[in-house]
C-alpha positions as CSV (number, residue, x, y, z in Angstrom):
1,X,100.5,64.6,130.9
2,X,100.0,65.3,126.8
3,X,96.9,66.9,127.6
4,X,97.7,68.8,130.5
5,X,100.7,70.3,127.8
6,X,98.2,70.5,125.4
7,X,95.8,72.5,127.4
8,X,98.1,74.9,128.9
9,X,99.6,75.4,125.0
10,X,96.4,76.2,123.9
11,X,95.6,78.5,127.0
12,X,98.9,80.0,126.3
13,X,97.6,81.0,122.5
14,X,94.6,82.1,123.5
15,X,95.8,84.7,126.6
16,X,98.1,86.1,123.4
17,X,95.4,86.5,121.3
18,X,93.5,87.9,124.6
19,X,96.3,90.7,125.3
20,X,96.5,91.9,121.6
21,X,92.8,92.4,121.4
22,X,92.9,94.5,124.8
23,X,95.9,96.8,123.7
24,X,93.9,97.5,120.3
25,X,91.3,98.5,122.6
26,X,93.1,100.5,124.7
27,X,95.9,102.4,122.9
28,X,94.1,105.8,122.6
29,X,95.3,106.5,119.1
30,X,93.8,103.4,117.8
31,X,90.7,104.4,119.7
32,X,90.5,108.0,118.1
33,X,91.4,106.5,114.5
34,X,88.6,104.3,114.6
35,X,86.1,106.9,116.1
36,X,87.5,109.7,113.4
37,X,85.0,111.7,111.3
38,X,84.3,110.2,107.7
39,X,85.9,112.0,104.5
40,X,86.1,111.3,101.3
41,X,88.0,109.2,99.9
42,X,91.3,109.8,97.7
43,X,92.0,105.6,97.8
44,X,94.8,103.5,98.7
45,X,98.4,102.9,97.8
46,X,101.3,100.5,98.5
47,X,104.5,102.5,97.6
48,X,107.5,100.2,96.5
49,X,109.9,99.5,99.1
50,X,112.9,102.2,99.3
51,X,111.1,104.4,97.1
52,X,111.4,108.2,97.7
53,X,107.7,108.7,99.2
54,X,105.7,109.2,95.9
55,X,102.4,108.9,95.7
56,X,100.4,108.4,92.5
57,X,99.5,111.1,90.6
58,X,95.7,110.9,90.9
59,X,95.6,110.7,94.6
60,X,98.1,113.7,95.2
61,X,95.7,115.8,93.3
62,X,92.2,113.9,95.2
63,X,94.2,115.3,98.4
64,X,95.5,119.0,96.9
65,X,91.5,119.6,94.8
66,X,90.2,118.9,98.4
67,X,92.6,121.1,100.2
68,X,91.5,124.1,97.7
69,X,88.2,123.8,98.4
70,X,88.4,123.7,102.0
71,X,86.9,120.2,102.1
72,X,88.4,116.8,104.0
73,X,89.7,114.4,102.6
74,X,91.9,110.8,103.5
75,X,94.5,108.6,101.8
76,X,95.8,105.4,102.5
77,X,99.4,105.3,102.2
78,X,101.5,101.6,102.9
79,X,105.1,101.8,103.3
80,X,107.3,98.6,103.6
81,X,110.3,98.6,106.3
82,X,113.5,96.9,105.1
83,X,112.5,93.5,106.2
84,X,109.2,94.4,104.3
85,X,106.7,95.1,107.6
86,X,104.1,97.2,106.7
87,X,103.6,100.7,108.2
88,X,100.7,102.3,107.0
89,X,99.5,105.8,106.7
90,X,96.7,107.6,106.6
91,X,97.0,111.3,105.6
92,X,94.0,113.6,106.2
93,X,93.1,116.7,104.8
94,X,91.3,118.8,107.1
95,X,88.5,121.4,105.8
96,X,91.4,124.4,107.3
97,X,94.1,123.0,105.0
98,X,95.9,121.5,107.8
99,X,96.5,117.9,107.9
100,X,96.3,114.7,110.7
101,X,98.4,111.6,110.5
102,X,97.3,108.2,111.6
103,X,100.6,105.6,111.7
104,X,99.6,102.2,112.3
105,X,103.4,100.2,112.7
106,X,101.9,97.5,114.8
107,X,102.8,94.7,112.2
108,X,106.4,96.5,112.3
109,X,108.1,93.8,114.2
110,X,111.4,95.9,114.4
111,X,109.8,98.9,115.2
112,X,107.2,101.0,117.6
113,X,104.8,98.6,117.3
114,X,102.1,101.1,118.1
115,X,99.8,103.5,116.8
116,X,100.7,107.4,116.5
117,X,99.0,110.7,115.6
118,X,100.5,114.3,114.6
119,X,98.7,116.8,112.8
120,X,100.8,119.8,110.4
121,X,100.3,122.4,108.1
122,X,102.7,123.1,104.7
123,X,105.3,124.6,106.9
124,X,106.5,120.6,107.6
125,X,108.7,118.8,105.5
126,X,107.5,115.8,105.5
127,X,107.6,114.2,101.7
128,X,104.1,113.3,101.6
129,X,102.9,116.5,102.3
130,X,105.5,118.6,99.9
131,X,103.4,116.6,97.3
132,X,99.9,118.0,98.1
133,X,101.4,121.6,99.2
134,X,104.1,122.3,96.8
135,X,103.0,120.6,93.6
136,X,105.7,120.3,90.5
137,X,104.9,122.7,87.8
């Protein structure tokens, strides 16, 4: 009897593991994100929990250079929920000056759970992008 528990414990496990790895492979937004075009680089940032959306100063203007001379560009942007479940980011500079987000809550056990995509232009208000289109001066 132990091992028939056993067995169907770790059969249990396993068929989790099993359904996870097939909704990665078929939520479409994951699918595009992985599949999306290379850019360059403007690195990665965990922003402290409750903080008003700033990034550092080096990567706002890696993002805003790139927008000026039409070229792409990405950043990596982690956000902590209020039980401190990550939701990251990444912000895309298209070679238009338009930009694509890629939201990946799926640790967000509170939450979506899920991958999402919306793309935007300066007109949005969205706090990470007043940075890049509206810079302090």
């Amino acid at each position: 009897m132990k091992q028939l528990l056993g067995a169907l414990a770790v059969a249990l496990v396993l068929c989790g593991c099993a359904s996870d790895d097939l909704a990665a492979q078929t939520d479409p937004v994951q699918v595009a994100f992985k599949r999306r075009a290379p850019m360059h680089s403007c690195g990665k940032t965990e922003l402290p929990q409750g903080s008003a959306s700033v990034m550092p100063a080096a990567m706002t203007n890696c993002l805003q250079t790139a927008r000026a001379r039409h070229e792409t560009a990405e950043a990596r942007i982690t956000q902590r929920t209020t039980e401190g479940d990550p939701i990251v980011t990444y912000l895309r500079v298209r070679a238009d000056g338009t930009f694509e987000f890629y939201v990946d809550s799926t640790k967000d056990k509170f939450g979506l759970r899920q991958w999402q995509y919306s793309d935007s232009n300066c007109s949005a208000t969205d706090p990470l992008l007043q940075q890049i289109c509206s810079p302090a001066g």
